[in-house]
C-alpha positions in Angstrom: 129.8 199.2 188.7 126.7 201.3 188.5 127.7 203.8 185.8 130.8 203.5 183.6 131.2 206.7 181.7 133.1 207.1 178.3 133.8 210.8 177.0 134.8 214.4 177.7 136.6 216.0 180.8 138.3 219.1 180.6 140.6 221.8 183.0 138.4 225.0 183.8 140.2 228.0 184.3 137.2 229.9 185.5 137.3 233.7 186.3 134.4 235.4 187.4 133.9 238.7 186.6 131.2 241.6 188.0 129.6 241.6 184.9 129.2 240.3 181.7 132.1 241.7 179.0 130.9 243.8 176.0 133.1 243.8 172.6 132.7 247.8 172.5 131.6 250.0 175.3 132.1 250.5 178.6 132.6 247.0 179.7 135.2 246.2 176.7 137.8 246.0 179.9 136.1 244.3 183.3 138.2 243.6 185.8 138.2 240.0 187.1 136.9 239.7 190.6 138.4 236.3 191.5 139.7 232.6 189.5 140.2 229.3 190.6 140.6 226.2 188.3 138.4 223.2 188.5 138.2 220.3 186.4 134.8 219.5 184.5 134.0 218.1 181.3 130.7 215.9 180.5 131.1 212.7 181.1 133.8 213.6 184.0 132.0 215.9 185.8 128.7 213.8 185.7 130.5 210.8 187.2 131.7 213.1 189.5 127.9 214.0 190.3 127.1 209.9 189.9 129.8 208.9 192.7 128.7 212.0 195.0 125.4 210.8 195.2 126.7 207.4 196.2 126.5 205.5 193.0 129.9 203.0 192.1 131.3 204.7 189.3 133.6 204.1 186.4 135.6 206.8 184.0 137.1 205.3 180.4 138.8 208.5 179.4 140.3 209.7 177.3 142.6 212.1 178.9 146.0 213.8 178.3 149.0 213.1 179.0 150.2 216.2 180.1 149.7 217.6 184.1 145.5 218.5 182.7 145.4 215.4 182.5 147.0 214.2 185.4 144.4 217.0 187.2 141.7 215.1 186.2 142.3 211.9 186.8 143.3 212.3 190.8 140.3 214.7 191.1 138.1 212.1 189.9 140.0 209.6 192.1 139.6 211.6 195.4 135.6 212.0 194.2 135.7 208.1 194.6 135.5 207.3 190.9 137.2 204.4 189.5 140.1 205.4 186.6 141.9 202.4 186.6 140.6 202.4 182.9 141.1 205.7 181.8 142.5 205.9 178.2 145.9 208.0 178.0 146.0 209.9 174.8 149.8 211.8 174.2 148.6 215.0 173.7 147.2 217.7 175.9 144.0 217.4 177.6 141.0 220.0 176.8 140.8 222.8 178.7 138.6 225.7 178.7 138.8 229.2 180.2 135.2 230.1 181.8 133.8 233.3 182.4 131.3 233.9 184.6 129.0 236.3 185.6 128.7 237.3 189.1 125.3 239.0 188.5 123.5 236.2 187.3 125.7 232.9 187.5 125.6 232.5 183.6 128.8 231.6 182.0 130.3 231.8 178.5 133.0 229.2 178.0 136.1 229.2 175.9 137.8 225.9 175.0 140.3 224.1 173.2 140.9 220.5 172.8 144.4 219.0 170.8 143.4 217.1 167.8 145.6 214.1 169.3 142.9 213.4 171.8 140.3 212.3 169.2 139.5 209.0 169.4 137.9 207.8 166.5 137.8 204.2 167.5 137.6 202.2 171.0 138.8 198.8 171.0 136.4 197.6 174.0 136.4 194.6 176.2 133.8 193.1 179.3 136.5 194.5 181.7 136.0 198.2 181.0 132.3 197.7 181.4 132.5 195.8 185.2 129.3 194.6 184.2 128.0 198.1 184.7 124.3 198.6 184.9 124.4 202.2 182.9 127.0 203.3 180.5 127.1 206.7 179.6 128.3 208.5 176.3 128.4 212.4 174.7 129.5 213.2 171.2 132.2 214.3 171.8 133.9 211.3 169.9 130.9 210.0 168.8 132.0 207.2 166.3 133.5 206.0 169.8 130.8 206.2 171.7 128.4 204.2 169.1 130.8 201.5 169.4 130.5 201.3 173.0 127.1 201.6 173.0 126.2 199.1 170.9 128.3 196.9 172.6 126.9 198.0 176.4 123.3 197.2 174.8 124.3 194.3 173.2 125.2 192.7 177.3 122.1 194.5 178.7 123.0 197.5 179.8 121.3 200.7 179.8 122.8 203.4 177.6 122.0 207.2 178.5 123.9 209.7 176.2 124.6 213.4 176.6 123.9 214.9 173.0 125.0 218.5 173.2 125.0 219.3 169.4 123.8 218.0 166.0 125.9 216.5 163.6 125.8 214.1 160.8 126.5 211.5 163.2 124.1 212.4 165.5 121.1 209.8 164.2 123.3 207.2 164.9 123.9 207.4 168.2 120.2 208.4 169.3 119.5 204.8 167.9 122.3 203.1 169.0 121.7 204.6 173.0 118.3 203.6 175.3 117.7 206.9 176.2 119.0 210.0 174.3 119.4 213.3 176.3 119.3 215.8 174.5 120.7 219.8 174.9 118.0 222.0 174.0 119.1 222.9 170.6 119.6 219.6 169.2 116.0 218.2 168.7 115.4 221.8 166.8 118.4 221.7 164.7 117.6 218.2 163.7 114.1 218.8 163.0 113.8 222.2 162.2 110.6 222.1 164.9 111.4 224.8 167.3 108.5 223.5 169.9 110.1 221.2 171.8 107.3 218.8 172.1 106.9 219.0 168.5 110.5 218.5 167.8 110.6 215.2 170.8 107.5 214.3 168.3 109.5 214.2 165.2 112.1 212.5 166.6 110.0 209.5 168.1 110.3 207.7 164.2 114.0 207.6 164.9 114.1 205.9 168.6 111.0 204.5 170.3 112.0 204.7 173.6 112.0 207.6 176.4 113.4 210.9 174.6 114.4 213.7 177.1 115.4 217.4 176.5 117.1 219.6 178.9 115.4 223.2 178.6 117.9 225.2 181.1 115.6 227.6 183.1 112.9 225.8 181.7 113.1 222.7 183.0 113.0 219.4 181.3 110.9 217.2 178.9 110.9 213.9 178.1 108.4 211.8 175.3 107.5 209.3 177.2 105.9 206.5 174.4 103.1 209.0 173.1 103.4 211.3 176.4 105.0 214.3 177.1 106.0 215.0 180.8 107.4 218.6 181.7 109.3 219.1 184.9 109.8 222.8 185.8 113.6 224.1 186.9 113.7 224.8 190.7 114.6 228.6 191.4 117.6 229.1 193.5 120.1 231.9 193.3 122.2 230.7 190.6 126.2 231.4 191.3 127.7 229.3 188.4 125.6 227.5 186.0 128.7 225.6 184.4 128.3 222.0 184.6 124.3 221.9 185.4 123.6 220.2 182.4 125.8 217.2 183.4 124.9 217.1 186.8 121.0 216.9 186.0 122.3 214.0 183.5 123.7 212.4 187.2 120.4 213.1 188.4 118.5 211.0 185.6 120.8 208.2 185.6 120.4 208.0 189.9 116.5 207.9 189.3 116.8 205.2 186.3 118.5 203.0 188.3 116.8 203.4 191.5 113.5 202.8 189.5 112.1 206.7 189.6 108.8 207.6 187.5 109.8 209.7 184.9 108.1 212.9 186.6 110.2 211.8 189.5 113.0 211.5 187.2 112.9 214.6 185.6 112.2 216.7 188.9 115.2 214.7 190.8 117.4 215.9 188.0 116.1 219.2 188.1 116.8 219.5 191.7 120.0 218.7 191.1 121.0 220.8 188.1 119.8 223.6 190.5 121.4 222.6 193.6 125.1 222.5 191.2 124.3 225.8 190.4 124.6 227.2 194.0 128.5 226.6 193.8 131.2 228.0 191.2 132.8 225.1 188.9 131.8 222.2 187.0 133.4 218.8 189.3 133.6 221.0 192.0 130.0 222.0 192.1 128.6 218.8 192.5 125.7 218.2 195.1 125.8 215.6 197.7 122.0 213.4 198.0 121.2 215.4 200.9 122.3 218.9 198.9 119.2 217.4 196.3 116.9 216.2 199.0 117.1 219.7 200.4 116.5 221.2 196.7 113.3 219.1 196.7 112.4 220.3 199.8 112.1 216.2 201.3 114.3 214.4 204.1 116.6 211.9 203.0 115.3 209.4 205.0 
């Protein structure tokens, strides 16, 4: 395996709607203008992204036992991502109902996940791991994830983590992962440095290694040792931004294991955060090499 993933995945009811909803006023009552339902979820849908852009891919779980569940799992399958790991839980799978705006592609998302799908520990083996070359965590069950990362690190693989909120246990698993990604709030709410240099900065006494933030239509940063690298976001005519964040994690992971620069890095991941963003839904959104290539305005070959 390239990339075994170990985390979230959810079952999207997405409805997009011709403008954003108000709580009072005239848009307390929008009309929906179409649905579908699409699977997504962090980890999921950035395997999804990993496989799609021709990387061997592996998916732990968890997921439900209920027909969610059961969604997710062929979806990945048919997306060419191995689940012959996955972790049933018996309970139901997350879901989330998405709503989207048709003016401007941004989404606000509704979710639920059962308490039964918690995993507060992971009993974890060589197997699981297929001697992968990246493992990648969130926080969603993050005294999970430390566990797995430790033990990925502890065989030599690299660890890339989706952090998408700060929590006591956050600390941990920024030491306990090579390279922490960050959501743009985290490195302020654990710093209480709203510059995100400044907050990267702050952060550097807690993991020496390469530090990256997602900035949404900013771009990206990463602290690279004592440099800071920016990467702007690519402008394209957003549709759906729901699942960009994990896609430009895809995009990271495909340029650390094909040996990118870390400007190349962060602009290949941009390009592919922005090329998700062209298409509604989180899985179903994601690009294709060639989609990125095009993005970046270079041929494939």
């Amino acid at each position: 395996m390239d990339v075994v993933g170990f985390g979230g995945s959810s079952v999207d009811y997405v409805h997009v709607l011709p403008a954003a909803p108000e709580v009072r006023g005239p848009r307390s009552k929008v009309r929906i203008s179409s649905h579908f339902v699409s699977c997504g979820g962090q980890v999921a849908t950035a395997l999804a992204a990993c496989s799609a852009l021709g990387l061997r891919t592996r998916f732990l779980g968890p997921i439900g036992s209920d027909a969610n569940g059961s969604r997710v799992r062929d979806e990945l399958a048919r997306r060419g991502v191995d689940v012959s790991h996955v972790i049933v839980r018996q309970a139901d799978n997350q879901f989330a109902v998405i709503l989207v705006d048709d003016r401007t592609g941004e989404r606000m998302v509704l979710w639920d996940r059962d308490p039964r799908m918690a995993m507060r520990e992971l009993v974890v083996n060589d197997s699981m791991l297929a001697s992968a070359r990246v493992v990648h965590v969130d926080d969603v069950d993050v005294v999970a994830s430390i566990a797995l990362a430790t033990f990925a690190r502890e065989r030599g693989a690299i660890v890339t983590s989706d952090i998408d909120g700060a929590t006591d246990r956050t600390l941990d698993l920024i030491r306990n992962v090579t390279i922490p990604i960050l959501a743009e709030e985290v490195p302020r709410a654990m710093t209480g440095i709203a510059d995100p240099e400044g907050a990267l900065r702050a952060l550097r006494r807690h993991h020496p290694g390469l530090l990256c933030v997602t900035l949404g239509a900013g771009g990206a940063m990463a602290l690279d040792g004592d440099r800071v690298v920016h990467a702007p976001a690519f402008a394209v005519d957003a549709v759906d931004t729901t699942g960009a964040g994990d896609v430009f994690r895809a995009g990271l992971i495909y340029g650390i294991l094909v040996g990118f620069p870390v400007e190349r890095m962060l602009r290949f991941a941009n390009a592919a955060a922005a090329a998700s963003c062209t298409r509604l839904g989180a899985i179903a959104s994601v690009p294709e090499l060639a989609d990125v290539m095009d993005v970046l305005g270079e041929s494939q070959g």
